[in-house]
C-alpha positions as CSV (number, residue, x, y, z in Angstrom):
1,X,40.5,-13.3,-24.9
2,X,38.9,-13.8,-21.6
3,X,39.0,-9.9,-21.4
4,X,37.8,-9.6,-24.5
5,X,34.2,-12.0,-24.5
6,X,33.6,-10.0,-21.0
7,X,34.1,-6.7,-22.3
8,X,31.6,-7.9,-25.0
9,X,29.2,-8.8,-22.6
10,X,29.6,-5.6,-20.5
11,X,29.0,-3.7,-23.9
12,X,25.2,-5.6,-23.6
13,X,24.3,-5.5,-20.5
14,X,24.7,-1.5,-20.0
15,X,23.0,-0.5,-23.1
16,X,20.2,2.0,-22.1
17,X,17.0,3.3,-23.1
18,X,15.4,6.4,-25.3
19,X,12.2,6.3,-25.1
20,X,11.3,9.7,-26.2
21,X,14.4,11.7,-26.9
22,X,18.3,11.3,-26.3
23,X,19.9,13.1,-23.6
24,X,20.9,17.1,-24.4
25,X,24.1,16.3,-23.6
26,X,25.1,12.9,-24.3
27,X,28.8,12.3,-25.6
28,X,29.4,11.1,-29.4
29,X,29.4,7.5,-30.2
30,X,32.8,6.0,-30.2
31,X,34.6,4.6,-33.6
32,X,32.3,1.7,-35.6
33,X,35.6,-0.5,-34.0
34,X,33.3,-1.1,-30.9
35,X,30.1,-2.2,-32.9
36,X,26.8,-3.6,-30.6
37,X,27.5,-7.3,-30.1
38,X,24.4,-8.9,-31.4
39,X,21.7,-9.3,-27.9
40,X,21.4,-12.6,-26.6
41,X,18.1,-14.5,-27.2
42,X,15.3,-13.4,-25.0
43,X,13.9,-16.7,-22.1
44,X,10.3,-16.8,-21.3
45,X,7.8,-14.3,-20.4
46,X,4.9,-13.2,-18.5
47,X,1.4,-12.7,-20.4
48,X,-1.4,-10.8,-19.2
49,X,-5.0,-10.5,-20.9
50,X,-6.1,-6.9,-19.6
51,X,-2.4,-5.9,-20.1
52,X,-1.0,-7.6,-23.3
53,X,1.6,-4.6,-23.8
54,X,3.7,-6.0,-20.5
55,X,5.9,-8.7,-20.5
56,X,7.9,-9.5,-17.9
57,X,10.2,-12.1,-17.6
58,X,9.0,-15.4,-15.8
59,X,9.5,-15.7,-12.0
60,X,10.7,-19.1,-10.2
61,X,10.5,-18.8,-6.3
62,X,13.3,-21.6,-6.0
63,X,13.1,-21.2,-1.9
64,X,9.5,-20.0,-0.9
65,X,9.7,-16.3,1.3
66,X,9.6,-17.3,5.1
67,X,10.6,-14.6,7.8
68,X,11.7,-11.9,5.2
69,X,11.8,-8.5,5.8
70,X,8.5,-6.9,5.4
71,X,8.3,-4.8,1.6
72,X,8.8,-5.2,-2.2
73,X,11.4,-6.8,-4.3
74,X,13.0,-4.4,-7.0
75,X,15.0,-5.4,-9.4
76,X,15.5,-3.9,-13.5
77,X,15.2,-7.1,-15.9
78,X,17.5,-6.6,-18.3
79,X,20.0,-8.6,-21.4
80,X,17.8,-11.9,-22.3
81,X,14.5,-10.9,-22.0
82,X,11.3,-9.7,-23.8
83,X,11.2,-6.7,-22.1
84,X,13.5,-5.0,-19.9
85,X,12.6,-2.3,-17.1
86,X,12.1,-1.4,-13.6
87,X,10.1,-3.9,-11.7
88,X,8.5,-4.5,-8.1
89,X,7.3,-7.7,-7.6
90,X,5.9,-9.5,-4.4
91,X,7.5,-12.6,-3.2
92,X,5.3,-15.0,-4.5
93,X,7.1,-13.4,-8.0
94,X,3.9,-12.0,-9.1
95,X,4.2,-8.8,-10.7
96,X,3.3,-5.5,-8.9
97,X,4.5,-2.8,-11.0
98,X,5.9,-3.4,-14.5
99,X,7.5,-0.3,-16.8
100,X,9.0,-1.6,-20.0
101,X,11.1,0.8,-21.7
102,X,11.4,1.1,-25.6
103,X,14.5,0.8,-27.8
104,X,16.4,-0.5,-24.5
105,X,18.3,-3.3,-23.3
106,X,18.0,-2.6,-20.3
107,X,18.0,0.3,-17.1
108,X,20.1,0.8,-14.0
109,X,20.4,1.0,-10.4
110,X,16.4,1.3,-9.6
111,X,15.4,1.4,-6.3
112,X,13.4,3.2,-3.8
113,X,14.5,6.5,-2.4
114,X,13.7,10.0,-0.8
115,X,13.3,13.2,-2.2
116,X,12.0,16.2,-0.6
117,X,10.7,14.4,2.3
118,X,8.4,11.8,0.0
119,X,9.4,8.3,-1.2
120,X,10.0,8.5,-4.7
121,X,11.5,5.9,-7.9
122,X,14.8,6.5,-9.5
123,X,16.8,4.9,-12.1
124,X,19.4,5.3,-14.9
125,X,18.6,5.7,-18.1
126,X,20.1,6.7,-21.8
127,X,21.8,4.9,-25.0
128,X,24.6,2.8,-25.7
129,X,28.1,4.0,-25.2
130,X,31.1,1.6,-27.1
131,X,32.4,-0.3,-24.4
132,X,29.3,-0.3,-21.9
133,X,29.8,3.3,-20.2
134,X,26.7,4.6,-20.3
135,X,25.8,7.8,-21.9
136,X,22.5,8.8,-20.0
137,X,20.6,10.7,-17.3
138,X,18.3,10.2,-13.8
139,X,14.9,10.0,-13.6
140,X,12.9,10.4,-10.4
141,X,9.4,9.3,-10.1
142,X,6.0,9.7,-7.6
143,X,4.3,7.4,-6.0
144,X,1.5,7.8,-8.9
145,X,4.3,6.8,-11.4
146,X,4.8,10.0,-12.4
147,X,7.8,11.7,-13.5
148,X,8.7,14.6,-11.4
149,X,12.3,15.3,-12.5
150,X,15.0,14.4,-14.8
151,X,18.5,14.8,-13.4
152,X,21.9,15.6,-15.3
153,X,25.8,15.9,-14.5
154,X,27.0,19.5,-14.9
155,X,30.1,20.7,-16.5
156,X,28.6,19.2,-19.9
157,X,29.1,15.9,-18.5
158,X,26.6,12.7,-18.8
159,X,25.6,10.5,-16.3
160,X,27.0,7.1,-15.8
161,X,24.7,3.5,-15.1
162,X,26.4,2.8,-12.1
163,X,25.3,5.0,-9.1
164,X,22.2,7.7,-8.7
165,X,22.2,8.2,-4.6
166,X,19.9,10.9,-3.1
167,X,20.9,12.7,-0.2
168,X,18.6,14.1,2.6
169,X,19.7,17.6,1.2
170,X,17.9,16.9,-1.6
171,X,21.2,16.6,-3.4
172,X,22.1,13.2,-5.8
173,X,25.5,11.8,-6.1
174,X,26.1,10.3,-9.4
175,X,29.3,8.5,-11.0
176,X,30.6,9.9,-14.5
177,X,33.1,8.6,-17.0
178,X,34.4,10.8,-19.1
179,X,37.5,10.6,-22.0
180,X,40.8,11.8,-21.2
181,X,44.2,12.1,-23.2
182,X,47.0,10.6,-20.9
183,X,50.5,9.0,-21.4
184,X,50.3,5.2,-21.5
185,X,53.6,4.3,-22.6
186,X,54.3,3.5,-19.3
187,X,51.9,0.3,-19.7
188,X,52.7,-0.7,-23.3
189,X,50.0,2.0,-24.4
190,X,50.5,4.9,-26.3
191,X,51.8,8.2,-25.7
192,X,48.9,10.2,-26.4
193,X,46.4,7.5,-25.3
194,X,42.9,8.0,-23.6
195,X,41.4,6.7,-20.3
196,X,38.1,6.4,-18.6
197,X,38.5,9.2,-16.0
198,X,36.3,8.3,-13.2
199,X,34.7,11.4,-12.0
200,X,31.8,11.4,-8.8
201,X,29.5,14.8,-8.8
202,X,27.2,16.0,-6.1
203,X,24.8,18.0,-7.7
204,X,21.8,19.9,-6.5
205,X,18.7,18.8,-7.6
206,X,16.5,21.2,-8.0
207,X,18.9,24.1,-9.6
208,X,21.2,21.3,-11.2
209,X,24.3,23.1,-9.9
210,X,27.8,20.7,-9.1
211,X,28.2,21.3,-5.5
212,X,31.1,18.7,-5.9
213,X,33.3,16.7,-8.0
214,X,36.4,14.1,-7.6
215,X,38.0,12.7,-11.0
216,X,40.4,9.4,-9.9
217,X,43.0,10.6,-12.3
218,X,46.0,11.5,-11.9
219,X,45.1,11.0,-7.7
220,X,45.0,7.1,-9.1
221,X,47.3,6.0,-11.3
222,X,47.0,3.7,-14.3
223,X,49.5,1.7,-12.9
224,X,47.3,0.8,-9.8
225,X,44.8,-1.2,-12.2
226,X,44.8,-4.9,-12.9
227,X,42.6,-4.8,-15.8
228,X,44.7,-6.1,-18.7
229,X,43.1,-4.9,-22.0
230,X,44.3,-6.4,-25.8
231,X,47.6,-4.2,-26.0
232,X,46.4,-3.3,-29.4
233,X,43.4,-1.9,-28.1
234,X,44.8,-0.1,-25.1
235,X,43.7,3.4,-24.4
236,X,42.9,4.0,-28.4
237,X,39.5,6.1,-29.5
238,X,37.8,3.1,-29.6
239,X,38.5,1.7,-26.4
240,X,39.8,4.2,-23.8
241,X,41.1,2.4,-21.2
242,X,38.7,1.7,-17.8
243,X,41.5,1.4,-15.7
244,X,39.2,2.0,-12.3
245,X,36.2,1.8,-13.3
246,X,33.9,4.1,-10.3
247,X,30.8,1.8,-9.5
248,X,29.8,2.8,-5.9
249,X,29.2,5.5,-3.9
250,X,28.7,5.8,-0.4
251,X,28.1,8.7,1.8
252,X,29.9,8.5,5.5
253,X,29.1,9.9,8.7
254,X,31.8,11.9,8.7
255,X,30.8,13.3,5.6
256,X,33.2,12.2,3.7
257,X,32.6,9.9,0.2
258,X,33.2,5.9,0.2
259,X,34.4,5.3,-3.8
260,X,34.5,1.7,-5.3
261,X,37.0,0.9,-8.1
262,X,36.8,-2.0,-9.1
263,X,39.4,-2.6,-12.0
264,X,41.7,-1.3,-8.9
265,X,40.1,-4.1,-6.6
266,X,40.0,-0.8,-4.1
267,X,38.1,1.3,-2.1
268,X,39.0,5.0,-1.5
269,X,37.7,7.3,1.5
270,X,37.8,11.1,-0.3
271,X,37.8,14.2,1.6
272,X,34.2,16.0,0.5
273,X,36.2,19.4,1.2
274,X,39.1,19.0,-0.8
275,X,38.9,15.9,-3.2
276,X,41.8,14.6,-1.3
277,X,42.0,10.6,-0.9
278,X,42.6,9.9,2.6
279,X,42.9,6.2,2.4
280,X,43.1,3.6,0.1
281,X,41.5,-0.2,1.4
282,X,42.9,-3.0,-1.1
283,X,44.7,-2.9,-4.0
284,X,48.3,-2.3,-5.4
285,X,48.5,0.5,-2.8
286,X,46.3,-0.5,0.4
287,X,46.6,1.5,3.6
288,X,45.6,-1.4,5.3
289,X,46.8,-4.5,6.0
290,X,43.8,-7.3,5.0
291,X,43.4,-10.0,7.5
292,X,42.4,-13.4,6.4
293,X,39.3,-13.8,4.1
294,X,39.3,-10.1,3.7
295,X,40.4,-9.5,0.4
296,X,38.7,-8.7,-2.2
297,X,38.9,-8.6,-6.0
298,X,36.4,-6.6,-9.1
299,X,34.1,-5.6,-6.4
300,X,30.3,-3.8,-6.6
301,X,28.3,-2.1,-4.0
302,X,30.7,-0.8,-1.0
303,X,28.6,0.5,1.9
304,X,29.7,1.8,5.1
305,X,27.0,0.7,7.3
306,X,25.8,2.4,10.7
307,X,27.8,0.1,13.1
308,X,31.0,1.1,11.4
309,X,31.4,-2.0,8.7
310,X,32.0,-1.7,5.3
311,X,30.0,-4.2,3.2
312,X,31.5,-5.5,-0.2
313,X,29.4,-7.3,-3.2
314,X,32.5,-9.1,-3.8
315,X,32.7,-10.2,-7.2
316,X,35.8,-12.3,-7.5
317,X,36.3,-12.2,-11.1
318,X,36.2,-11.3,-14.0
319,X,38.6,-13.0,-14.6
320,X,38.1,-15.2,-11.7
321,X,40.2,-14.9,-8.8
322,X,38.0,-16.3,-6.2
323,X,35.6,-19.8,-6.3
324,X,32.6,-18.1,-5.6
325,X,31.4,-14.2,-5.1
326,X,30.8,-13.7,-1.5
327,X,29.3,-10.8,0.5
328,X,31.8,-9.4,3.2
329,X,31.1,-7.6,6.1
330,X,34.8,-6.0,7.1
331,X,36.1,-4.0,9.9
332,X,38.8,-1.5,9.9
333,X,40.9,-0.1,12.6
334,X,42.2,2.9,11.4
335,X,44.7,3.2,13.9
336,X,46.5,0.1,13.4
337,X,45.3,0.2,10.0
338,X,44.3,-2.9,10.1
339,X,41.2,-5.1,8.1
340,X,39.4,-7.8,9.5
341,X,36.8,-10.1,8.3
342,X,33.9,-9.9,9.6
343,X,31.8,-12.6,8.3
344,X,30.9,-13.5,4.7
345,X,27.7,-14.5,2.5
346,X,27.3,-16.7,-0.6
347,X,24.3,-18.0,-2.7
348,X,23.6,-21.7,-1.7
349,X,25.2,-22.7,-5.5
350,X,28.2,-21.0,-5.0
351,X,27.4,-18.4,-7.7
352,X,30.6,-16.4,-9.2
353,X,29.2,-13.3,-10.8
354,X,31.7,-11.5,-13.6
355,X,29.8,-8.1,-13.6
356,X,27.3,-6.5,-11.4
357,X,25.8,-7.3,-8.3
358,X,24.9,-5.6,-4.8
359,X,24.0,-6.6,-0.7
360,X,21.2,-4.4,0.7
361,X,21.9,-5.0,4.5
362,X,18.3,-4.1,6.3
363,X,17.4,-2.9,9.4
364,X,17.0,-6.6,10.9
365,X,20.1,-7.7,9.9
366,X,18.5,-9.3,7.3
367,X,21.1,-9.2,4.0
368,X,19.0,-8.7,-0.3
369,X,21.2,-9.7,-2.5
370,X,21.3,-9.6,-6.0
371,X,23.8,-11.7,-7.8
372,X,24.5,-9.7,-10.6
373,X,25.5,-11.6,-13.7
374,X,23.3,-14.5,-12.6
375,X,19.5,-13.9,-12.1
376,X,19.1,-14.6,-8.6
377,X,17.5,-12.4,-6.0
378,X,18.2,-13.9,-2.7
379,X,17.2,-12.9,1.1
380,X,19.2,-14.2,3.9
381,X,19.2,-13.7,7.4
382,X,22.0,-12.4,9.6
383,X,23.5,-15.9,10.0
384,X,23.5,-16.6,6.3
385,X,20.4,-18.8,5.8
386,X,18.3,-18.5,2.7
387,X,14.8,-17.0,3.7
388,X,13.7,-16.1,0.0
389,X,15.4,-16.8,-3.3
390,X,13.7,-16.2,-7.0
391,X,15.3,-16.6,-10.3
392,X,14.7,-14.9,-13.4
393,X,16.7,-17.0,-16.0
394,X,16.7,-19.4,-18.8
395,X,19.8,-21.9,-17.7
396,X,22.6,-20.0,-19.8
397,X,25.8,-18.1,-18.7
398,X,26.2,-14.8,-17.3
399,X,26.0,-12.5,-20.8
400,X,23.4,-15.0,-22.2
401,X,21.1,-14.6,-19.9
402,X,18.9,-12.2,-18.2
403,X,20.5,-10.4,-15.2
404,X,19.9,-7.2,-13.2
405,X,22.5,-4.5,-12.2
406,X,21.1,-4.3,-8.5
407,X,17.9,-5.6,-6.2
408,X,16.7,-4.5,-3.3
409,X,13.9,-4.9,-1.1
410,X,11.3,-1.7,0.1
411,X,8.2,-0.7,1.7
412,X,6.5,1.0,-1.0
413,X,2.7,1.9,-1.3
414,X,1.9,3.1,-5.0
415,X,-1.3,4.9,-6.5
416,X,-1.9,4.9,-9.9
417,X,-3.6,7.6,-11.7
418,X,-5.8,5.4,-14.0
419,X,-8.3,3.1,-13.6
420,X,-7.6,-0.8,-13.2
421,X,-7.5,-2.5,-17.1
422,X,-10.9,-5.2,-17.7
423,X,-10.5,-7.9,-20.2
424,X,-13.3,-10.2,-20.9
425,X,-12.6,-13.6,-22.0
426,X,-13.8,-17.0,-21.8
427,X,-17.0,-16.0,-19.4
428,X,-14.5,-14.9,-17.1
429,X,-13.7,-11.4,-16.8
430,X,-10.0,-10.5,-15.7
431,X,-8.4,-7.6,-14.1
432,X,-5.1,-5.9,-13.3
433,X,-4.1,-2.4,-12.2
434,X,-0.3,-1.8,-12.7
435,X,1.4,-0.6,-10.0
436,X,-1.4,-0.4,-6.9
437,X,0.2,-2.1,-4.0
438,X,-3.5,-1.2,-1.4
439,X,-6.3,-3.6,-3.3
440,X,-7.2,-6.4,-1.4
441,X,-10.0,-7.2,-3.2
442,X,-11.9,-6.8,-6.2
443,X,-15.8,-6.4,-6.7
444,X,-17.7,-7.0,-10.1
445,X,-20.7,-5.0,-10.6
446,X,-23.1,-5.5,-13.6
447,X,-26.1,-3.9,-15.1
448,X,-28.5,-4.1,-18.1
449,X,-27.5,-0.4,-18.3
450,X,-24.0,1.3,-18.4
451,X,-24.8,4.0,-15.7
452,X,-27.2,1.5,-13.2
453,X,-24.9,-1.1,-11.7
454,X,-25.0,-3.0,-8.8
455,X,-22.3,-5.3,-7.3
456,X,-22.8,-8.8,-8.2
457,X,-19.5,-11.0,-6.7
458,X,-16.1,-10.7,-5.1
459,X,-13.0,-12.0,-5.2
460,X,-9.7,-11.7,-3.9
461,X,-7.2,-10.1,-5.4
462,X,-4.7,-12.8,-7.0
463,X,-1.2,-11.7,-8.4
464,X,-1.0,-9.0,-10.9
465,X,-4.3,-10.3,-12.9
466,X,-7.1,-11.8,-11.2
467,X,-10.0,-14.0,-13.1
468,X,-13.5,-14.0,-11.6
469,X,-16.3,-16.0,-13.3
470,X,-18.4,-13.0,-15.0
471,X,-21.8,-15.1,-14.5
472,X,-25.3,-13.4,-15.3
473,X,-27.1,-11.8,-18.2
474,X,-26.4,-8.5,-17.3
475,X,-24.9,-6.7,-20.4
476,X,-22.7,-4.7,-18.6
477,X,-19.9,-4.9,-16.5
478,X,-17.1,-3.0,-14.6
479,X,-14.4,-3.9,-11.7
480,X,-14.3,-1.9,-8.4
481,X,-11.0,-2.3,-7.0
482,X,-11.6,-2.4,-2.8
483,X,-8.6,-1.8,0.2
484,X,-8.4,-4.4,3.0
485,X,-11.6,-2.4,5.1
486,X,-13.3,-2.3,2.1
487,X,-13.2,1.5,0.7
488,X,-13.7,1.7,-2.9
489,X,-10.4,2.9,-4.7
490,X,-11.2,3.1,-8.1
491,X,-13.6,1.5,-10.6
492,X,-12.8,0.0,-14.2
493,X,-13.9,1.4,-17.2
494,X,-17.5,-0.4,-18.0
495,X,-17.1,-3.2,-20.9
496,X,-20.5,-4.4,-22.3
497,X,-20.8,-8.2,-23.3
């Protein structure tokens, strides 16, 4: 039953978007036997006067940002909310950049990345698959907010929610799941049952061609997962069974590929030359022995970071084997094949997250965290202390509530290619301009004639949308927005009173 609600709830949380088309190649919906659970009721949102077509969830900074890395929080609202979307916000939780999605529940793993030298935007996005798999594609975007390319699986495959990594070769590794017929007697399934192959492709960007794929099956076996579906339900057309489940990918310096499973509660280091798996780290089959504190169980987000470490977002359910997720920092010796513990991490409330969930470790040692299931973004330093924690929520349970796949925290400078929006209102006038991260400050300037104005006031800039008192008789008015030496970026459109 257990299995069951989550499943449910996983179904929810990885529905996608379509906001103009559906992807070429997306796979057929499954039988009507894995129907949409109904979405859970959205929690407060954000309002905005010049913008009244965003609404973001409602920020609460629960421990004000001191000491934090320098850059933006990113994060994908999804599940309870009004809207859902990539977002960067500052870390007073005012919005900086806002792009709801239509006919969505929600996006996946957006973040900050390179491509061809430049930062860019990339996230997942697609439709519904029957047991939250998701049927979808890539989507890279400019600094301007601009989309500059769509990205695909080859082979007639479609991409998967859980992992869109770019490459300094301007190549992107993705994660895949894809149906395959296999013999499941041997686990009380049937003969001529289906699984969730999980399949990893590098593929090159700009000619979409697979420079490289791994599939876990038959290299792991069925019998190495410890998900336990409803035996009625095991590996049928409705539900093929996710017995790994691929949710991470990690490039090593060897060149080789870091995989997640995490319905095997193991990580696999795979030869980029010949698919091989070299070794196995946790599980039914470990080629290591795990010290104390080191295990792990239905784990997101394994890194190998540039000391040597791997770094596990580990979950700890569902269902719960663990009294809290924790973040793990492990060393192996490969030699005496041999784990150790590190250290660990954990939200000051002890959080155990059922589904989702990462640990960006930055260059100070500083650790972002997003806590998955719950909607908590936290910063910590390398000791563990809480420098900067926000939540997103509305007091329900993971499922219920609004939650985001991954956050992270980036330097990011964005340029839109509008103006900034004007609302007048109340004798105040109000602006916003989505998405620019360089205004400092904005200037009013008024005139008894639309093409004659002079500047009559400035403000700072305050969150997302600023109010200035719009004093005067003049019976027009625009907004200049200004950078911190006071250059002139861009000007409103002129409203007239």
């Amino acid at each position: 039953m257990r299995y069951a609600l989550l499943l449910s709830a996983l179904a929810v949380l990885c529905t996608a978007c379509n906001e103009k088309s559906e992807p070429k190649t997306a796979a057929k919906p499954a039988a009507k036997a894995a129907a949409e659970p109904s979405a859970p009721k959205p929690g407060p949102s954000q309002h905005f006067r010049t913008r009244p077509d965003l609404q973001p969830p409602v920020m609460k900074i629960v421990t004000p940002a001191k000491g934090t890395s320098p850059g933006f929080v990113f994060l994908a609202p999804k599940m309870a909310v009004k809207q859902a979307g990539p977002m960067i916000m500052d870390n007073h939780g005012q919005v900086v950049w806002f792009h709801p999605l239509k006919f969505t529940k929600g996006v996946t793993d957006f973040r900050a990345q390179r491509y061809r030298g430049k930062p860019v935007l990339t996230w997942w996005r697609g439709r519904l698959s029957n047991v939250g798999v998701g049927d979808g594609w890539y989507v890279i975007y400019d600094t301007s907010y601009r989309p500059i390319a769509e990205v695909r699986p080859g082979h007639g495959l479609v991409g998967d929610v859980h992992e869109f990594r770019l490459t300094s070769r301007d190549t992107a590794l993705m994660t895949i799941y894809h149906r395959k017929h296999v013999d499941l007697t041997s686990i009380g399934g049937p003969k001529d049952g289906l699984i969730w192959d999980g399949i990893v492709q590098e593929v090159d960007i700009p000619s979409g061609r697979v420079l490289f794929e791994w599939h876990s099956y038959p290299q792991v076996g069925v019998a190495e997962s410890y998900s336990q579906p409803p035996k009625k339900q095991l590996g049928t057309k409705a539900f093929p069974y996710d017995y790994i489940h691929v949710n991470a990918i990690d490039e090593e310096p060897n060149g080789n590929l870091l995989i997640s499973g995490r319905n095997t509660h193991a990580l696999y280091e795979v030869n980029r030359r010949t698919g091989k798996v070299i070794w196995r780290l946790g599980g039914k089959k470990s080629g290591f022995k795990l010290g104390p504190g080191a295990k792990f169980a239905w784990q997101h987000d394994a890194r190998r970071q540039p000391d040597g470490t791997i770094t596990i977002f580990d979950n700890g359910a569902a269902p719960p084997v663990e009294k809290f997720t924790r973040v793990l920092v492990l060393r192996l010796d490969e030699q005496k094949k041999r784990a150790t513990l590190v250290r660990s991490y954990r939200h000051p409330k002890k959080l155990l997250s059922p589904f989702e969930g990462n640990a960006q470790f930055l260059p100070d040692g500083h650790v972002f965290v997003g806590w998955g299931g719950w909607p908590y973004v936290t910063e910590l330093d390398a000791k563990g202390r809480v420098l900067f924690d926000a939540y997103f929520g509305h007091g329900k349970k993971p499922g219920e509530d609004a939650d985001t796949y991954r956050a992270y925290r980036f330097a990011w400078q964005g340029h839109p290619p509008g103006p900034p929006d004007v609302a007048l209102a109340g004798g105040k006038i109000y602006v916003s301009w989505n998405g620019a991260t360089n205004v400092a400050r904005w200037q009013v300037i008024t005139g008894k004639v639309n093409d004659d104005l002079h500047v009559t006031t400035t403000a700072k800039k305050s969150g997302f949308e600023t109010a200035i008192p719009a004093g005067g008789d003049d019976s027009y008015v625009a907004v200049q927005a200004l950078d911190a030496k006071g250059n002139v970026l861009a000007v409103s459109k002129t409203l007239k009173r």
